[in-house]
C-alpha positions as a LaTeX table, in Angstrom:
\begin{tabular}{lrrr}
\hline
Residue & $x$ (\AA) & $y$ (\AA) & $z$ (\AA) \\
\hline
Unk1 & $-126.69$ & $-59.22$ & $-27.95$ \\
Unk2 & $-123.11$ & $-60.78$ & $-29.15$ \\
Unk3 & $-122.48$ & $-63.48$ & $-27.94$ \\
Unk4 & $-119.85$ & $-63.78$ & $-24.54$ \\
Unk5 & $-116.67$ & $-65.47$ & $-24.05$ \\
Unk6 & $-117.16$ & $-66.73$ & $-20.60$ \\
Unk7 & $-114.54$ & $-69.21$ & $-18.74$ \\
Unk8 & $-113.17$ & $-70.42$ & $-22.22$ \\
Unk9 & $-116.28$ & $-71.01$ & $-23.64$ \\
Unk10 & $-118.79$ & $-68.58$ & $-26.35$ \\
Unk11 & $-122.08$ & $-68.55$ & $-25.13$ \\
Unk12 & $-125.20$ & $-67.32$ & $-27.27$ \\
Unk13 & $-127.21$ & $-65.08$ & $-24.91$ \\
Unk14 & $-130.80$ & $-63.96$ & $-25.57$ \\
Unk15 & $-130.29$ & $-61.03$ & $-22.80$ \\
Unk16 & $-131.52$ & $-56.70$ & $-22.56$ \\
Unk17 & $-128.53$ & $-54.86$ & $-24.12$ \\
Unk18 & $-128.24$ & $-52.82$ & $-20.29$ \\
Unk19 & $-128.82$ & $-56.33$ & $-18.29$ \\
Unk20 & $-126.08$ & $-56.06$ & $-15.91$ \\
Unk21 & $-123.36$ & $-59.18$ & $-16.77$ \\
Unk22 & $-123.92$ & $-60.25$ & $-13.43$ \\
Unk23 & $-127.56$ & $-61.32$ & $-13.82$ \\
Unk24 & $-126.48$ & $-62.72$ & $-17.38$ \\
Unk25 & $-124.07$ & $-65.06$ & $-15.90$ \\
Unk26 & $-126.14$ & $-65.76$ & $-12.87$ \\
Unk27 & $-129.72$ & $-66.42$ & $-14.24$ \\
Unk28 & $-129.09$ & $-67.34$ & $-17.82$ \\
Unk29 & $-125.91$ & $-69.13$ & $-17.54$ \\
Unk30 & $-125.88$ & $-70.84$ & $-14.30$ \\
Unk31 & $-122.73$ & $-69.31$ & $-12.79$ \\
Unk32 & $-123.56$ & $-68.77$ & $-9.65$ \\
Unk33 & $-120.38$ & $-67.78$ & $-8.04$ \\
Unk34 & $-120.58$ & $-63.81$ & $-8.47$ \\
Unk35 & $-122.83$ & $-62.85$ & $-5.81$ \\
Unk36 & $-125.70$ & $-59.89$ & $-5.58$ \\
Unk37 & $-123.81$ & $-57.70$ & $-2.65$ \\
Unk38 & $-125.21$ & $-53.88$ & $-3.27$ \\
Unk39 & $-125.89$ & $-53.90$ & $-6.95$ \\
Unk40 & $-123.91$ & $-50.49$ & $-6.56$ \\
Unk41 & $-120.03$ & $-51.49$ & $-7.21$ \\
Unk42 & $-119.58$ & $-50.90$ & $-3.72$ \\
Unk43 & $-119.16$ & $-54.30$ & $-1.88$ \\
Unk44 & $-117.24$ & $-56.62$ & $-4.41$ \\
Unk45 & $-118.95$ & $-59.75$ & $-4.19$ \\
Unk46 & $-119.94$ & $-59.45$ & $-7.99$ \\
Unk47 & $-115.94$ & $-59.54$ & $-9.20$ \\
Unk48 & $-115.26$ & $-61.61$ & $-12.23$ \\
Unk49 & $-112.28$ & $-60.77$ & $-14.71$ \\
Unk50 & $-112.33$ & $-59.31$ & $-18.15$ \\
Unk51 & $-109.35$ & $-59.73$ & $-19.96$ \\
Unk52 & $-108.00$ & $-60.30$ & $-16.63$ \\
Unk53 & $-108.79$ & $-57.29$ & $-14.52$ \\
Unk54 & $-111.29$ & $-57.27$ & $-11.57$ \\
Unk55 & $-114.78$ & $-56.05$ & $-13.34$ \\
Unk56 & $-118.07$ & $-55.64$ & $-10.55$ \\
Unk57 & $-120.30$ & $-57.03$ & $-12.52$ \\
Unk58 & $-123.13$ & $-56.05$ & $-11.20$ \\
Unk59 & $-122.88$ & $-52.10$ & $-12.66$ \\
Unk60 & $-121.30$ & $-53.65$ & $-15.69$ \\
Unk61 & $-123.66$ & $-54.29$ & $-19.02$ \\
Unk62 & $-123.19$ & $-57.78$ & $-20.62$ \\
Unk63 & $-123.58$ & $-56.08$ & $-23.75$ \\
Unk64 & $-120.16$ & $-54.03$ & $-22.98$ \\
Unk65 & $-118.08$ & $-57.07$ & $-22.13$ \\
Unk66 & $-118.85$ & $-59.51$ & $-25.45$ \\
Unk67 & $-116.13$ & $-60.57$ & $-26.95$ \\
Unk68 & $-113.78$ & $-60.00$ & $-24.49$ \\
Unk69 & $-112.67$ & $-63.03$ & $-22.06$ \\
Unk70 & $-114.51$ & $-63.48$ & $-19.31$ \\
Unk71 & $-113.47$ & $-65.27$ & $-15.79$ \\
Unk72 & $-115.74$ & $-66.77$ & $-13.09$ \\
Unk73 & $-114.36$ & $-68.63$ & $-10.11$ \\
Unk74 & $-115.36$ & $-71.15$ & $-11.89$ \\
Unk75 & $-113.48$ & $-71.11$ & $-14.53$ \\
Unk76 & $-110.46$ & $-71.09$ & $-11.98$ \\
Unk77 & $-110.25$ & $-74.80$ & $-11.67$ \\
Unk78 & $-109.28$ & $-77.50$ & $-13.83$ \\
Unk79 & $-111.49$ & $-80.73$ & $-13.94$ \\
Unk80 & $-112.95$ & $-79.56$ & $-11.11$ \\
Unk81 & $-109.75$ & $-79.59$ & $-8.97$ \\
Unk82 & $-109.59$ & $-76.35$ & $-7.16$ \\
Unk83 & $-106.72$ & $-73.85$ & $-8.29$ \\
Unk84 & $-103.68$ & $-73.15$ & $-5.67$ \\
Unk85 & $-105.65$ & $-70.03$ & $-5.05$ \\
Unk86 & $-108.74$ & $-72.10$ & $-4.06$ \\
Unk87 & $-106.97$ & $-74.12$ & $-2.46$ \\
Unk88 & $-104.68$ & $-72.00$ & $-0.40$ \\
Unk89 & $-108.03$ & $-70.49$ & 0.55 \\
Unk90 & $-109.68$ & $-74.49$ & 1.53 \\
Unk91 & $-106.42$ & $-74.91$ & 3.42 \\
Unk92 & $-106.68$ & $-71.74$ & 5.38 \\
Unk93 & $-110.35$ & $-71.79$ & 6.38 \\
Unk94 & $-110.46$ & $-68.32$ & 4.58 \\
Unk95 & $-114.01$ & $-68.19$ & 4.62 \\
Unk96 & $-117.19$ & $-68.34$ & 6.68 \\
Unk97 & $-120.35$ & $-67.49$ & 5.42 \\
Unk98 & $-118.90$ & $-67.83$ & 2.00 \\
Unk99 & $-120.69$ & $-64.58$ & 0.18 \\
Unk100 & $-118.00$ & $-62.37$ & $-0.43$ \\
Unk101 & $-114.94$ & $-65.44$ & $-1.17$ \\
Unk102 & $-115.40$ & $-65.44$ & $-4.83$ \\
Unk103 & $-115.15$ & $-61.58$ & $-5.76$ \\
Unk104 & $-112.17$ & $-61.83$ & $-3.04$ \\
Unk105 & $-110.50$ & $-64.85$ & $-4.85$ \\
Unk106 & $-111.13$ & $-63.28$ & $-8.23$ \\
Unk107 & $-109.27$ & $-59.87$ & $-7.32$ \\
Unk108 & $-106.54$ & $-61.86$ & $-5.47$ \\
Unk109 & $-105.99$ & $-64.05$ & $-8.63$ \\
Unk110 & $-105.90$ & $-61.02$ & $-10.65$ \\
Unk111 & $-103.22$ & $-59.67$ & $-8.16$ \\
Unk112 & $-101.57$ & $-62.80$ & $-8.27$ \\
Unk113 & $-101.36$ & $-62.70$ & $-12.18$ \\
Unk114 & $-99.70$ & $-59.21$ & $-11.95$ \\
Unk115 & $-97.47$ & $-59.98$ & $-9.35$ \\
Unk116 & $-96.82$ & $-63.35$ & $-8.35$ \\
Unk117 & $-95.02$ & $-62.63$ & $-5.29$ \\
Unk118 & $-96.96$ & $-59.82$ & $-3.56$ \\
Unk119 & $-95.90$ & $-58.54$ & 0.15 \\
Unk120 & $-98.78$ & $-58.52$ & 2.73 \\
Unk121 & $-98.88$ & $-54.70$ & 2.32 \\
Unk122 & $-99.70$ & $-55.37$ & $-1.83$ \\
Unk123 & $-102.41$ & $-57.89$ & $-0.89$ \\
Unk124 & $-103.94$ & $-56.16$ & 1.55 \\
Unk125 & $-104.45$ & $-52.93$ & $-0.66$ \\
Unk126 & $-105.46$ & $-55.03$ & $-3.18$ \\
Unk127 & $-108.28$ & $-56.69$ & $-0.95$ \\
Unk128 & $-109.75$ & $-53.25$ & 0.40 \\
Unk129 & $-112.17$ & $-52.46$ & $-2.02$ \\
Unk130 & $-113.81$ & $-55.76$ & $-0.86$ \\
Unk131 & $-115.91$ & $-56.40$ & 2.07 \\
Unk132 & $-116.42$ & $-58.93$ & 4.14 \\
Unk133 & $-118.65$ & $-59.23$ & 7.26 \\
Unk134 & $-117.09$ & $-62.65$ & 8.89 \\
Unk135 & $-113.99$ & $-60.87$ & 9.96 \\
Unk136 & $-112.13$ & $-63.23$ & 7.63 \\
Unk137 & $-110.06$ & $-61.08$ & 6.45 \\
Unk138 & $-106.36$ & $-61.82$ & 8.08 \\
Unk139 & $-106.61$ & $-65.78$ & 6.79 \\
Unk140 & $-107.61$ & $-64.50$ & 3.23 \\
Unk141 & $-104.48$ & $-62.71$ & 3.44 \\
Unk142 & $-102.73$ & $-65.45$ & 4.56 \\
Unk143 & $-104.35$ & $-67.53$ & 1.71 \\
Unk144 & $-103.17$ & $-65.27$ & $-0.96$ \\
Unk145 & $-99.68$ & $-65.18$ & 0.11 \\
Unk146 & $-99.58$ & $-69.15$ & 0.96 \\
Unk147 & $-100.78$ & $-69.28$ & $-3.06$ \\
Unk148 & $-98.21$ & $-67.03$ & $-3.93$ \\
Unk149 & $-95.58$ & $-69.25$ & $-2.69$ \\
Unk150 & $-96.45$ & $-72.29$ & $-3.16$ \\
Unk151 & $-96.51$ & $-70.35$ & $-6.70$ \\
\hline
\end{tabular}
């Protein structure tokens, strides 16, 4: 397999041609911020970016995504200091169990990249494809848009 551009950095893979990116980044790379929701691009919790856009990775073959740049929550922060988006979502208590957070952050900050000043309205379409069980969802909101203007 080529090898994958993955939070700035190329990574040689020894990995199936079909392995889904998500177990790629999870069990041979040690990323372990895309979560394992329904394996069926249903839930979200598998959302990392490619070339910026919000990819499930879980239905999505490693194979098809080398060369292009990859994003894990990860690779969000700097030195290990949380990005605004992180952080808006720290300072909010936008989370509970924690499961679903990163594929949320990751298609907020791929909102956020588009449109840097969304309305509710544009961050909570943007959020729907995503669940969450926790009933987080109204301080999420409120995360995105305190990240969007503290800007």
């Amino acid at each position: 397999m080529p090898a994958l551009k993955v939070n700035g950095r190329t990574h040689e893979v020894k990995a199936a041609e079909d392995a889904p990116l998500l177990y790629v980044l999870r069990n041979d790379l040690a990323l372990n911020s895309p979560k394992f929701g329904c394996g069926l691009a249903q839930c979200g919790a598998c959302i990392v970016l490619i070339d910026g856009q919000p990819v499930r990775s879980c239905v999505t073959s490693a194979s098809a995504v080398a060369g292009q740049e990859i994003t894990t929550l990860e690779g969000l922060s700097t030195n290990g200091k949380p990005s605004k988006l992180q952080q808006a979502f720290i300072d909010e208590q936008a989370m509970q169990c924690g499961y679903c957070v990163s594929g949320i952050i990751m298609r907020a900050q791929a909102l956020l990249d588009q449109n840097p000043k969304p309305t509710e309205r544009e961050v909570r379409l943007a959020l729907d494809g995503n669940l969450c069980r926790c009933g987080a969802q109204n301080r999420m909101v409120r995360a995105v848009l305190r990240a969007a203007q503290e800007g």
